[in-house]
Every structure is written in C-alpha cells, then in structure tokens.
TORZA-273766 format. One record per residue (C-alpha): residue in three letters; x, y, z. Coordinates in steps of 0.001 Angstrom, whole numbers, padded with zeros to 6 digits, always signed. Layout:
<recs>
ALAXYZ;...
</recs>
This chain:
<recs>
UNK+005621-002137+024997;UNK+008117-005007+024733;UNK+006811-008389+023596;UNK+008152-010560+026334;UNK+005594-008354+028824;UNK+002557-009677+026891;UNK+000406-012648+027889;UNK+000999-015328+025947;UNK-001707-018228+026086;UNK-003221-020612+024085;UNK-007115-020010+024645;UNK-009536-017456+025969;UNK-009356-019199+029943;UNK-005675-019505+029919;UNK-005112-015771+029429;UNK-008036-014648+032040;UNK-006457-016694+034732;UNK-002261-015877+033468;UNK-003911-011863+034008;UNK-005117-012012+037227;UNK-001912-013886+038495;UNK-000309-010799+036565;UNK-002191-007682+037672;UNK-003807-009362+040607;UNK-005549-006144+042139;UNK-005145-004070+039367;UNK-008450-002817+037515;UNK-009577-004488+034688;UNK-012833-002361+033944;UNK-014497+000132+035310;UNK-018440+001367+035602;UNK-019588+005125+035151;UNK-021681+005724+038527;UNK-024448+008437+038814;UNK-022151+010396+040698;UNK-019075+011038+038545;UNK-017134+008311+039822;UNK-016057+004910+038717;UNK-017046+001517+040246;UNK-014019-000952+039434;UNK-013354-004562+038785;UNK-009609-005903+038907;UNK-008094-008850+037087;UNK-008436-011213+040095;UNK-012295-010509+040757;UNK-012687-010619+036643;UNK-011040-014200+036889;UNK-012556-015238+040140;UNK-016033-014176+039285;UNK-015900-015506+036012;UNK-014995-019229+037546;UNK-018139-019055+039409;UNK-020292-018496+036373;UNK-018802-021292+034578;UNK-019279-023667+037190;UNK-023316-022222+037426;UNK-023265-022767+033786;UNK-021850-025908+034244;UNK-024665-026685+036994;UNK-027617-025828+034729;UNK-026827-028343+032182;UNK-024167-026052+029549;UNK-021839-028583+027521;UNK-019006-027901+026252;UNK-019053-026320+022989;UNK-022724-025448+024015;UNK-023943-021700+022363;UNK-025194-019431+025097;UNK-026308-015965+024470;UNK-025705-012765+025565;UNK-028194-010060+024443;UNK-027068-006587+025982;UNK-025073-003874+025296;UNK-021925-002793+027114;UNK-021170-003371+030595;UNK-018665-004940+033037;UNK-021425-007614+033467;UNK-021191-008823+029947;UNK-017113-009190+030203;UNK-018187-011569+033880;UNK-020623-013667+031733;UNK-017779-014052+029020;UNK-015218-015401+031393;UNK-017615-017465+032848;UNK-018985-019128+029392;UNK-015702-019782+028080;UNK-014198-021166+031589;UNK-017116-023985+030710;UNK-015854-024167+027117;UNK-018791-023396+025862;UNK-019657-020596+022852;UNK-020469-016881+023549;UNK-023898-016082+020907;UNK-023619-012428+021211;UNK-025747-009244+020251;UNK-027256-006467+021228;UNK-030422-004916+022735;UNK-031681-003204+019572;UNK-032343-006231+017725;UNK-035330-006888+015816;UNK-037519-009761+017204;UNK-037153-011942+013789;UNK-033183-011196+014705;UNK-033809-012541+017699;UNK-035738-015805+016884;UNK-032982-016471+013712;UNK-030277-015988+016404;UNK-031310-018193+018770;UNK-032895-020887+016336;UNK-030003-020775+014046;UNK-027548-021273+016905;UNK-029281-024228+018577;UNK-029479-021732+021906;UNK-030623-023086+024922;UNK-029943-020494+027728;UNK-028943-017371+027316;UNK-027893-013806+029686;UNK-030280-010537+029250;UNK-029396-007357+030290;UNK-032786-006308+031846;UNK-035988-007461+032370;UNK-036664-005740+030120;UNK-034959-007608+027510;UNK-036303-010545+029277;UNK-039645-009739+028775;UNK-039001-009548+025273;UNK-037405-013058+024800;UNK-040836-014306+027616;UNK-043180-012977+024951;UNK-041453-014729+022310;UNK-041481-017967+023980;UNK-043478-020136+021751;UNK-041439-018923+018753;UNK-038767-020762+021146;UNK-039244-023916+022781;UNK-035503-025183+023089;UNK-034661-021877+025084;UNK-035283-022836+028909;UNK-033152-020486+031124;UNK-032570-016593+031278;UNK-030062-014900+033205;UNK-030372-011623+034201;UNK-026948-009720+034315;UNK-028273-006485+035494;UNK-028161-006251+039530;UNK-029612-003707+040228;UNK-033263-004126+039023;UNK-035249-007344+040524;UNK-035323-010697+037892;UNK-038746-011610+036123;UNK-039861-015129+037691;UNK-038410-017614+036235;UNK-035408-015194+035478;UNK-031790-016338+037222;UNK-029638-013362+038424;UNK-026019-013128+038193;UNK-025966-013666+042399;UNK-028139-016275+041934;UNK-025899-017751+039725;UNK-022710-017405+041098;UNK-024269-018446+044386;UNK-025065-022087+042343;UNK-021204-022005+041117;UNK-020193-021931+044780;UNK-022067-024784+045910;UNK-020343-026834+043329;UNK-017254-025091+044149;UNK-018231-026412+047966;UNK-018901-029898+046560;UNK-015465-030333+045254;UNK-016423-030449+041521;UNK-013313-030154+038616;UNK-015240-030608+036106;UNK-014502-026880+035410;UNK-010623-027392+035054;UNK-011110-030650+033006;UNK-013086-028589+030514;UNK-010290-025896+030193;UNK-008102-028180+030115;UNK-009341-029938+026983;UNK-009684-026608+024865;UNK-008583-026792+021559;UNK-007206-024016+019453;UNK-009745-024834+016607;UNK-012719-024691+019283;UNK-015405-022062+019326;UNK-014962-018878+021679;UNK-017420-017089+019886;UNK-020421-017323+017151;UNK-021210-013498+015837;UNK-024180-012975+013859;UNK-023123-010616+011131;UNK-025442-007357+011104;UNK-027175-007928+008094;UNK-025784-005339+005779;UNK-026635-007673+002998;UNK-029472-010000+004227;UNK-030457-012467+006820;UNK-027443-012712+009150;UNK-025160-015251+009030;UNK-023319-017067+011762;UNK-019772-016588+011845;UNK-017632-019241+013949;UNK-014881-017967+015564;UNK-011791-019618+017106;UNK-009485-019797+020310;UNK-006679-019596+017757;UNK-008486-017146+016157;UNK-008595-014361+018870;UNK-005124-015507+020033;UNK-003791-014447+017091;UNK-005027-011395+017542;UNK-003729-010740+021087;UNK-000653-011933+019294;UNK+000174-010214+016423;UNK-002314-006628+016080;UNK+000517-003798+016795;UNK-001065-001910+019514;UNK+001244-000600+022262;UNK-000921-000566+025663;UNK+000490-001377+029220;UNK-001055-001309+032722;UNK-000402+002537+032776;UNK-002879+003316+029893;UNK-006411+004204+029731;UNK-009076+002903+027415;UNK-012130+004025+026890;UNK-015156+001703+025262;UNK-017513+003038+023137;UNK-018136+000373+020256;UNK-020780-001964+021026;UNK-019344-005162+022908;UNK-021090-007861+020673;UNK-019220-006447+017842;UNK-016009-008717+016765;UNK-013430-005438+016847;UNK-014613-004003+020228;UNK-014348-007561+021915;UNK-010752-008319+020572;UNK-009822-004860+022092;UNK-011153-005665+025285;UNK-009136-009796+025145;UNK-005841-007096+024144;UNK-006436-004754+027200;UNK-006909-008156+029573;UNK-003821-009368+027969;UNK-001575-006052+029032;UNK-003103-005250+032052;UNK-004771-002301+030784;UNK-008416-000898+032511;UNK-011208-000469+030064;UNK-014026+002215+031089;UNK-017356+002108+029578;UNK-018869+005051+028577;UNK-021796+005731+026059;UNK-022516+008483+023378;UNK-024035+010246+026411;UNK-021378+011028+028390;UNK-018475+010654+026029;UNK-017475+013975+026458;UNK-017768+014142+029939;UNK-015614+010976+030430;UNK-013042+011835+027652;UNK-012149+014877+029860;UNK-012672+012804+033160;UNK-010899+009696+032461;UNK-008279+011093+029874;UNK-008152+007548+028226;UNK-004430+007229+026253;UNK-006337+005168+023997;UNK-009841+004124+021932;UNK-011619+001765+019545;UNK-013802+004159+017416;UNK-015852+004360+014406;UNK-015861+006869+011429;UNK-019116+008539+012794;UNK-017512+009323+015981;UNK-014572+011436+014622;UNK-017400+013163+012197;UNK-019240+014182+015069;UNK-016528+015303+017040;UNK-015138+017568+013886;UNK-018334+019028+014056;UNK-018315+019512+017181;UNK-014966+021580+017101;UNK-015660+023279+014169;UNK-019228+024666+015436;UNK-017481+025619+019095;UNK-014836+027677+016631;UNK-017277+029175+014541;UNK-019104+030388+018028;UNK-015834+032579+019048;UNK-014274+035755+018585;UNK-013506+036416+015318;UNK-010157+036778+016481;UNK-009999+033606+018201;UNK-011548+032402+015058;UNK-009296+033275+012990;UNK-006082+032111+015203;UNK-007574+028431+014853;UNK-007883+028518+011093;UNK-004241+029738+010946;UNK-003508+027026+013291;UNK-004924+024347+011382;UNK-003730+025509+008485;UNK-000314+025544+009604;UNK-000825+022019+011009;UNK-002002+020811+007975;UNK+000917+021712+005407;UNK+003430+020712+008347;UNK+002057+017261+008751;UNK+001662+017269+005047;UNK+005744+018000+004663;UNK+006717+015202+007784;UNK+004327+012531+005827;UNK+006593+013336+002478;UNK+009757+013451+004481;UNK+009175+009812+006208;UNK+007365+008414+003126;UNK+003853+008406+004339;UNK+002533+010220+001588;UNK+000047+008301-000412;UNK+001374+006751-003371;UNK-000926+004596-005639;UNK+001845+005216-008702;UNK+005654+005025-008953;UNK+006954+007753-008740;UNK+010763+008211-010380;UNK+013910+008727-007703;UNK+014635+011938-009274;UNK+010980+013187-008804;UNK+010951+012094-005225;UNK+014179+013250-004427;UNK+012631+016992-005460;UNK+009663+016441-003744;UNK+011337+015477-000584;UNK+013774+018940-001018;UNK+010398+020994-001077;UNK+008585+019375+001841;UNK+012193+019782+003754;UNK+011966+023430+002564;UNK+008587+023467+003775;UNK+008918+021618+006921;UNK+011908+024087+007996;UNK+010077+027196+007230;UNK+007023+026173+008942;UNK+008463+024259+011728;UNK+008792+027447+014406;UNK+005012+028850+013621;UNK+003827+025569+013794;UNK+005497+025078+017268;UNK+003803+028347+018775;UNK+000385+027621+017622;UNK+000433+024313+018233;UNK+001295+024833+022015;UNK-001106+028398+021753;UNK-004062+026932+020023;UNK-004520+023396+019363;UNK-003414+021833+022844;UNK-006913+023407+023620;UNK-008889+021156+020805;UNK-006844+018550+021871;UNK-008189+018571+025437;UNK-011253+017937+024022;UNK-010325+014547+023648;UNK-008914+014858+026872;UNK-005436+015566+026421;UNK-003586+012516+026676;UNK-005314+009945+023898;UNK-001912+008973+021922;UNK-004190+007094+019023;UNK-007183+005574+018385;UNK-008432+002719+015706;UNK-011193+004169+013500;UNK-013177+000417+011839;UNK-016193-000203+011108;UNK-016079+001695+007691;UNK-013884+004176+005509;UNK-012602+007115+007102;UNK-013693+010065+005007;UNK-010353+011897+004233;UNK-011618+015649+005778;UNK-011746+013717+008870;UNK-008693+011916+008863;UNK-006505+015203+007593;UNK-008570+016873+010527;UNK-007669+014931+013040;UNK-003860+013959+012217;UNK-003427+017568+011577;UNK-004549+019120+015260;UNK-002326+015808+016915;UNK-004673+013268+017554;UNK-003192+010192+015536;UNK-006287+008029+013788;UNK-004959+004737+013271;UNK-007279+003511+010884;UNK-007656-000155+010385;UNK-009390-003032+008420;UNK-011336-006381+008700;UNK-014156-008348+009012;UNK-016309-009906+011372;UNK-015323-013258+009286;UNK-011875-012270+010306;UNK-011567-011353+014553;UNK-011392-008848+012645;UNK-007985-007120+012068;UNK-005672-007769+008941;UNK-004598-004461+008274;UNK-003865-001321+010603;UNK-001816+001822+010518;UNK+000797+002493+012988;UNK+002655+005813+013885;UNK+005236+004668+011781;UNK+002993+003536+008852;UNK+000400+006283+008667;UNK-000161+006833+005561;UNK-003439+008870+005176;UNK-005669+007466+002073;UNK-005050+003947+003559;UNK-005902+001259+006111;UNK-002388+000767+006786;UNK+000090-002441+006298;UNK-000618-006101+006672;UNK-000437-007293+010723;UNK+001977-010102+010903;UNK+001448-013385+009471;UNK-001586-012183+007336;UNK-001214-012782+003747;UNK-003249-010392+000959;UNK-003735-010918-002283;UNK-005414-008597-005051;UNK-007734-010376-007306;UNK-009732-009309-010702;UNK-013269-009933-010330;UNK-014011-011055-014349;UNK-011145-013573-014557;UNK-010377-014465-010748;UNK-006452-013628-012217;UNK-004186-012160-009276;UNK-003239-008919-010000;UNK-001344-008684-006868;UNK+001588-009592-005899;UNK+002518-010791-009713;UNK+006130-011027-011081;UNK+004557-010878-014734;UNK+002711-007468-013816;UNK+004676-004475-013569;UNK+005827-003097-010050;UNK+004244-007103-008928;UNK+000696-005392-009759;UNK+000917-002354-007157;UNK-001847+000017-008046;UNK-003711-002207-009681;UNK-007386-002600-008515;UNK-009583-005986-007147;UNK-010917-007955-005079;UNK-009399-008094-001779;UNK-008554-012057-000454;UNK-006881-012692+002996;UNK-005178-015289+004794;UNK-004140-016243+008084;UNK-004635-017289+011072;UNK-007838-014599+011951;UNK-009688-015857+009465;UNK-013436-017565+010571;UNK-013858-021735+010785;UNK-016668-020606+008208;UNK-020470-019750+008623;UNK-022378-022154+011004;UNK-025100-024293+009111;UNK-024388-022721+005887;UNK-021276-024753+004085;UNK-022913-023103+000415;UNK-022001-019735+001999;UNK-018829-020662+003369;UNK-017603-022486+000150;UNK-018554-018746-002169;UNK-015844-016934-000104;UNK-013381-019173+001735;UNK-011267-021747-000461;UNK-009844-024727+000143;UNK-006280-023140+000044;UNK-007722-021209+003159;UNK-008290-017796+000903;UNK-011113-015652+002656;UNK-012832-013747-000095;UNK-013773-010032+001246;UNK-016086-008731-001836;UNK-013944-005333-000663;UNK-012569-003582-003525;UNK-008918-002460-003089;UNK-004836-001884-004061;UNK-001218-002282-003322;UNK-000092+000979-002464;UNK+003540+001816-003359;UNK+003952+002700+000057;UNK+003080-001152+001041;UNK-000268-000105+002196;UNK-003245-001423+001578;UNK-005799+001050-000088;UNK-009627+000416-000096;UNK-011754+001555-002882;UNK-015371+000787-001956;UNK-017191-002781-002102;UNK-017966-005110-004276;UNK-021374-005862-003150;UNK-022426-002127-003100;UNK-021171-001330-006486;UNK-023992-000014-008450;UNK-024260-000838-012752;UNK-025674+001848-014625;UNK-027874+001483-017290;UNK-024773+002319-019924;UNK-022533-000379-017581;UNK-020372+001398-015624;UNK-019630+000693-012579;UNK-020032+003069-009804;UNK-018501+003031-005903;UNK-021394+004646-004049;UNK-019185+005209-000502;UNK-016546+007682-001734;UNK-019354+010020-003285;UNK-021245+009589+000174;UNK-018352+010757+002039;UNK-017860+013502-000071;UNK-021026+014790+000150;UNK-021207+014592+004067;UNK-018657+016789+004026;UNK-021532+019733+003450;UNK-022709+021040+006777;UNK-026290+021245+005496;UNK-026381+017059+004723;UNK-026361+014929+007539;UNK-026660+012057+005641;UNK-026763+010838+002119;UNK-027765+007038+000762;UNK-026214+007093-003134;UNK-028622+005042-005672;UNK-029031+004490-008802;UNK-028684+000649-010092;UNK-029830+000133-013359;UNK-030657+003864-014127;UNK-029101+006486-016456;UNK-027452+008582-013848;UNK-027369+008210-010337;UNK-028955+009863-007904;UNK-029052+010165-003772;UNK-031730+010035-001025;UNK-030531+013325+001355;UNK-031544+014173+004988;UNK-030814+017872+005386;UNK-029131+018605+008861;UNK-032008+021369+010181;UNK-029688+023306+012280;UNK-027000+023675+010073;UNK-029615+025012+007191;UNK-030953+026902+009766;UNK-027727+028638+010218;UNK-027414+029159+006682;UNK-030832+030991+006474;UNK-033051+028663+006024;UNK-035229+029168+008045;UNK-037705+026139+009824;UNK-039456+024744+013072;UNK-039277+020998+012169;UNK-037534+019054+009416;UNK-041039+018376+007738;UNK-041128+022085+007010;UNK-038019+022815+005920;UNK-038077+019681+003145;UNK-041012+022066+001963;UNK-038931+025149+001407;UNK-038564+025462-002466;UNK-034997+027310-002350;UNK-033575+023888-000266;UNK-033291+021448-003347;UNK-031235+024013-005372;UNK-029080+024651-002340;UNK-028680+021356-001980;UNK-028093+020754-005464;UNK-025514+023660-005467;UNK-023466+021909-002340;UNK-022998+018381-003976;UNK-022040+020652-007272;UNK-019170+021570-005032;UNK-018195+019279-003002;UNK-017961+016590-006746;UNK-016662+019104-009267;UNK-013743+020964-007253;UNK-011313+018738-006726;UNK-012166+017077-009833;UNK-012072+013782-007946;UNK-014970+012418-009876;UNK-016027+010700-013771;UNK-019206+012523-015266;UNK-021037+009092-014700;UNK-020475+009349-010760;UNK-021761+012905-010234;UNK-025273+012854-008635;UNK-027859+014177-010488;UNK-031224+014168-008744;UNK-032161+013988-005037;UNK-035149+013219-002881;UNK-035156+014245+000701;UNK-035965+011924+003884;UNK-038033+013337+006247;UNK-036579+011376+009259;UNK-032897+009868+010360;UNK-031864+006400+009095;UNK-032261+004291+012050;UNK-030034+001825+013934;UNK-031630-001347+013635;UNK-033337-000798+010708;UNK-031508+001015+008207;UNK-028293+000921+009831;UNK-026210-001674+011516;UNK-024653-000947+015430;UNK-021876+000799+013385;UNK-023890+002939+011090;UNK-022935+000876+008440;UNK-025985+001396+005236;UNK-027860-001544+005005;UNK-028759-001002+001546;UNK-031076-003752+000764;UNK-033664-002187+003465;UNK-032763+001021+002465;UNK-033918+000345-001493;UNK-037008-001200-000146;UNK-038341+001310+001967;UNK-037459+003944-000704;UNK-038579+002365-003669;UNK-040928+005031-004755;UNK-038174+007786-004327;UNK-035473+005607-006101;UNK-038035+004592-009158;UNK-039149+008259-009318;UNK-035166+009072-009761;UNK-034489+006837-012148;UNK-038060+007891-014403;UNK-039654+004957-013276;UNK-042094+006641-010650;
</recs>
C-alpha cells in the first residue's frame, strides 16, 4: 500500500477521528454472533462512541493523565473504552480476565487506579470482593451489554448516556484535553506478564505507538481482512489493531473456539499470531493427512516435499537463505547454479501439486491469508519450514512489551527462515558481550563489523518504553542514558542483515561444570515428537540437564500405548524409555546439539501447564513458578531428591 494513503497523526485521538473522516461508514470491527454472522462497528460509530466515553470519563472525575483500567479480554467493547480513555487523555491500565487476584491488587495499587471497565459481572464481582484490599478504586464500568450491571456497577449506556448530557451542556473540555496531548504522554501502562517476577509497569507513549503506525512494514488497506486472536491487553495485538484503524482495515474477533470456523468464514488476508497457534494448526494438518487414503497420503507427502526443496532453491536464489558465516563469492556463485538447477527441474511438479494438493491445506486457513506475524516467542523451525513450504508466508517478528513492541520483522522480501527478520526503520541494534559490556556488533575492529558474533541484544528508537512506572532502579538496569534499551535476549548479525535470536539471557541455565545452556531451542526440538506436548528444560546448577515432560495421551495412544486418563498412562513402565528414545532422536540426528545440552533424565507432569499460572497469555514459561512448583522433581533430577 502506498505511504501517502496512511494516516498520519501525532497521538492516539488524532488518528481515531482522521479514520472516521476517512472510512466514515466503513467497518472497523466486527463481533462473532450466535448465529454465524457478524455484528459490525464502522470508523465513524468507533470515533463517535468513543467521544461519548471520554466525556463520561471526563464527568466522573478522570484527569488527564489519570490510569483507568480495563480488565477483559477481547471484544469490540474494549476498542470503545480505548477511544474513549484516550479522547480524555487519560492512561489505558490494561489486562486480562485470567489474572490472579494478587495481579489484580499489584495492578491497580501500583498504578494509582481509581476507576476502571470490567467485562462482566462477573469480573466485577471479583474486583467487589476485593474491595478492602482497594480503597482508592471507586467506580466500575461494565462493558458487557448484554448481561444486567452489579449495583453500584456503571454500564457502557449508562455511561455514554452521562457523556451526552455534557455533550448537551456544551462542555469542550474534551477537545481542550486532545488538544494538549503530548507525544511523550502516556497512551498506555502494560503490566508485563510476569515471566520473571512481580510485574512491572511499563509506560508507554503517544510517540511511541505512532511510531509504530509509522514505520512497522505491514501492507493492509480497506480491502483486507484481519482476524484477532492474541489477547487485546497484550502490547503486539493492540498496535495491530491502532495499524488496522490507521488503513481502514476491519478487525474480527474470534477465539480459539471458533478459529477454524471463522478462518474459513471470514477468509481474513491477514493475522497477528503466536508460535502455539501455527503448532497446533501443523498438527492439525498433519493428523487430518495421516486419517486419509494412503494414496491421498502419500500425494501430500510428495507435495510437501516438493514444496519444501522448491522454496528451499527460491530462498538461495533471492538470498534468503540463512547465513550466520561468510560465505566466499565463488562458493555462492555454485550454490546459487545448483538451487537454479534445482529450482528449474522442480519448478513444473511443483506447479501441479501445488494447484492439486496444497491449495486444499491452504483453505484451511481459509484461502486468502497472504501472511501473518508469529511474536510472542521463537518460531520452532519444523513450523516455520511447514508453513512457508505449503504457501502460507509466516512473517515472524520481534520485540518487547518495553518496546510497542516491534523492532524487527520479516517481510516477503526479507524472509529469511532461522530469523526474526531486518531492523523496522529508524530502529537502531546493537550486539553486546555480556562479561565485558564490549560491542561486538556493528564493530570496524571486528571482522565482517562483528556479524555472527553472539550477545546481548540492545535497541534504540523511537518504540522504546518512557521506563517502568515507580521503579527508576529497574529502569536504570536496562535503559541507558544514551537511550539504549537492554533486552537480556541473546542474539546475532546475520550475513543476510537479519537479526538472529539465540535464546535469553535470563533463562540461560549454568551447569555445575559452567557451561552455559539455552533451554528454548532444546524445548522446541523436543516438541517436535508427537508423543510430548510439552516440555519445561531444567537443570541449573546440576551435572546434566534434565526436562519435566507432559506426554500428549492421544498421540501415545496412537502409538500403542495404550490408556484411559493421563494418570494411567504416566504409570506405564515402557513410556519413559519411549520417551527417552524420542528426545534421543529428535537431539542426536541432526547433530544440532553439544553433549552438555542433551537431556538426560525426565519426570512426567500429570496435568497441562496452565495459563495464569505457569504460563503467561502467550504461553510464554514462566520459569520461576515453574521451578517452584516442581522442586521435588527438579532436585530428584539433579540427585538432590
């Protein structure tokens, strides 16, 4: 899409109110209804409605710069309450239903909250019952409609109704708060998940966001589809939605429900996902194959296989393969003759079964999704060969909560697989080693300016947070005064000027002999096994390292072993060598792995990891709560038990 037709603004309320001059009646979201269809909101009602808010805000008492909460998960209500809290100038607090009640109280404490939206009353009950924990929190407003308020509980009609009258009354206090918006004012205070720890409160800008809307290299337009499945609260998922406001583009909501219902219904050209998505719809695929003819069977594993050494030719051709060393011209230029040898040869087969066989996976999707941004944590590479091979592109990108969050992102013209992609525009990087702080990358005094060399990633630019709220300690250990933002993600300079991630700091676990080991690639290779579902890697301080392992009981099932519950089937003897046998080959074939960082004892869990507990909205490993709950299993790993 050409720049000139993107909305250009300099805050949050100047670009809701520049769209619905825009796109007017167009839709700007749309609802999944019980029946199939889809209730819609344009750009004029998201504007107008939003105005009304404000001005209720403004009525019970909000200031400018004021945090108000929104605890719910995704719905067209939640983007109404945003326009309306930022049309006051005041700070969206946001987060989910599934938070824990200390979560809650922190939030709300932390933040200085006074009122704040709920989804239901049922959520509202939850922050009543809490009430003495929170004194300075006097007003809830209800955004769902369609169930009655608690007492004391505003609803959104009620609320817009109190915006009118001051409408009526001739009030412009409203515009006289946009109008005094600053580019280094809040729009936003996240709470990060708590991978690590308490969460931390991470202040967000107007310039922030707008340099998002700005800069991240998406192509959308009015004509394109996009269908919202992250959780709203989180940082990547809300600068989508600013990006689809700012082209004109209608967002759906769906849930993990009906996802693929409403991938086939709404054919969305485009998606925010996470790695867990694209693993579960691989599986999906693969187990529909596995149920077919043999025949039919078979024609899909020639397909893919085709697929995969074509794309694997185009990527050398154009450059895109994955280079973390130099590699000489003369070398290149022989590898580029073979893949052109390759590409030729396989070029008509892959056209037939492309059109025969994989157009039918593809629907699956629902046929017209051009690309999709996989955050939230590494892609494992199965996955991404999986997908880019069958025609679905998976744009994977990078960043942080602490940074709106996009720095880096593939594009169809930069996909190279192994990697998040290049830097977005005016975003510098800089690799860093971790002992001496020295900057490996870029470096005239290194060889090839220190590409391939491994450290700390540090970013800056305009996405980067004002800092953590409350907490300048925090804020000073990762952002500098030279405005240097301090990841604690391990990565490179590809050769291909790509950025390549190679686990995190944080997580790295120190083995009793002292080396280091990156728990997340050996997780991701051993997910690859249909009989592990998931897999938590351990082992700090210990002479080898082991893993906690939930078995997946239909694939073992499948596999003969044989059980009723997953209680039982942690009880079959013959599982741990099986087990034991699978991470054997998914570590030692492609000899991807040191001795040091091949798992050597397991303990099974006899239920899922949980959202909220063990695992953040993203499925992100919270590790800390993971080694605390599992002490016994970890010490008993390590010799200690």
């Amino acid at each position: 899409m050409p720049a000139s037709s993107r909305i250009h603004a300099d805050h949050l309320p100047g670009l809701y109110q520049r769209a619905a001059e825009r796109f007017e009646s167009l839709p700007a979201f749309a609802t999944r209804q019980k029946n199939g269809l889809w209730n819609p909101v344009s750009f004029r009602e998201l504007y107008e409605r939003g105005r009304l808010i404000g001005q209720g805000l403004i009525a019970l008492g909000v200031q400018a710069q004021e945090s108000v909460g929104v605890f719910s998960d995704n719905r067209v209500e939640w983007a109404l309450a945003d326009v309306g809290i930022q049309s006051c100038a005041a700070v969206n607090t946001p987060r989910g239903v599934d938070l824990t009640d200390e979560e809650l109280v922190h939030i709300v404490t932390h933040s200085g909250m006074k009122r704040a939206f709920v989804e239901t009353p049922r959520m509202a009950r939850r922050v009543l019952d809490l009430q003495d924990r929170l004194p300075h929190l006097t007003q809830l407003i209800q955004l769902d409609a369609t169930k009655p308020a608690l007492e004391g509980v505003k609803s959104m009609e009620e609320l817009e109704s109190l915006g009118l009258r001051r409408l009526e009354k001739g009030s412009d206090e409203l515009e006289a708060r946009i109008s005094a918006i600053q580019p280094e004012d809040l729009f936003t205070l996240i709470y990060t998940s708590g991978t690590t720890g308490t969460p931390k409160g991470v202040m967000l800008t107007h310039a922030n966001i707008m340099s998002q809307v700005e800069h991240v290299p998406i192509q959308l337009s009015c004509t394109d589809r996009v269908l919202s499945i992250l959780p709203i609260w989180h940082i990547l998922e809300r600068m989508l939605e600013v990006y689809t406001i700012s082209h004109g583009t209608c967002t759906y909501y769906t849930s993990a429900r009906f996802l693929g219902d409403d991938l086939k219904q709404v054919e969305p050209t485009f998606m925010g996902s996470a790695p867990r998505l694209w693993e579960s719809l691989r599986h999906r695929i693969l187990k529909t194959v596995q149920r077919k003819h043999p025949v039919r069977r078979g024609l899909f594993h020639l397909a893919l296989f085709l697929a995969t050494h074509y794309r694997e030719a185009v990527f050398v051709l154009r450059g895109q393969d994955l280079r973390v060393n130099r590699i000489p011209p003369v070398w290149l230029g022989i590898c580029k003759l073979r893949a052109a040898l390759q590409w030729a040869v396989l070029l008509p087969w892959y056209g037939f079964f492309n059109a025969a066989v994989l157009e039918t996976v593809r629907q699956s999707a629902g046929g017209s999704l051009k690309a999709t941004i996989s955050g939230g944590g590494a892609l494992p590479p199965e996955i991404d060969r999986f997908f880019n091979a069958i025609g679905i592109q998976v744009l994977e990108g990078y960043g942080l909560t602490e940074t709106s969050p996009v720095v880096a992102v593939r594009t169809p013209e930069r996909l190279v697989r192994g990697t998040v992609g290049p830097m977005i525009p005016n975003t510098d990087l800089r690799i860093v080693e971790l002992e001496s702080g020295r900057i490996l990358f870029p470096n005239a005094d290194l060889p090839h300016a220190g590409r391939g060399l491994k450290g700390e990633v540090q970013i800056r630019g305009p996405q980067v947070m004002k800092g953590y709220r409350k907490d300048e300690e925090a804020t000073a250990s990762v952002l500098d005064k030279d405005g240097w933002f301090r990841t604690g993600d391990l990565g490179m300079m590809t050769f291909n000027e790509t950025l390549k991630l190679l686990g995190r700091s944080k997580a790295t676990i120190v083995l009793r002999n002292g080396e280091n080991v990156e728990p997340e690639p050996i997780e991701m290779r051993l997910k690859l096994s249909p009989l592990i579902a998931e897999c938590v890697v351990v082992g700090q301080d210990a002479k080898h390292i082991g893993a906690l392992i939930l078995p997946d009981l239909e694939a073992c099932r499948e596999a003969g072993l044989t059980a009723s519950s997953l209680p039982e089937l942690i009880q079959r003897p013959d599982l741990r060598d099986r087990i034991l046998s699978e991470i054997h080959d998914a570590m030692n074939a492609p000899a991807d792995f040191k001795r040091y960082e091949v798992v050597q004892d397991i303990r099974f869990l006899e239920q899922p990891l949980e959202v909220g507990t063990e695992l953040t909205n993203l499925f992100k490993l919270k590790r800390h709560v993971i080694q605390d709950r599992y002490a016994g299993f970890i010490h008993e790993m390590k010799g200690e038990g």
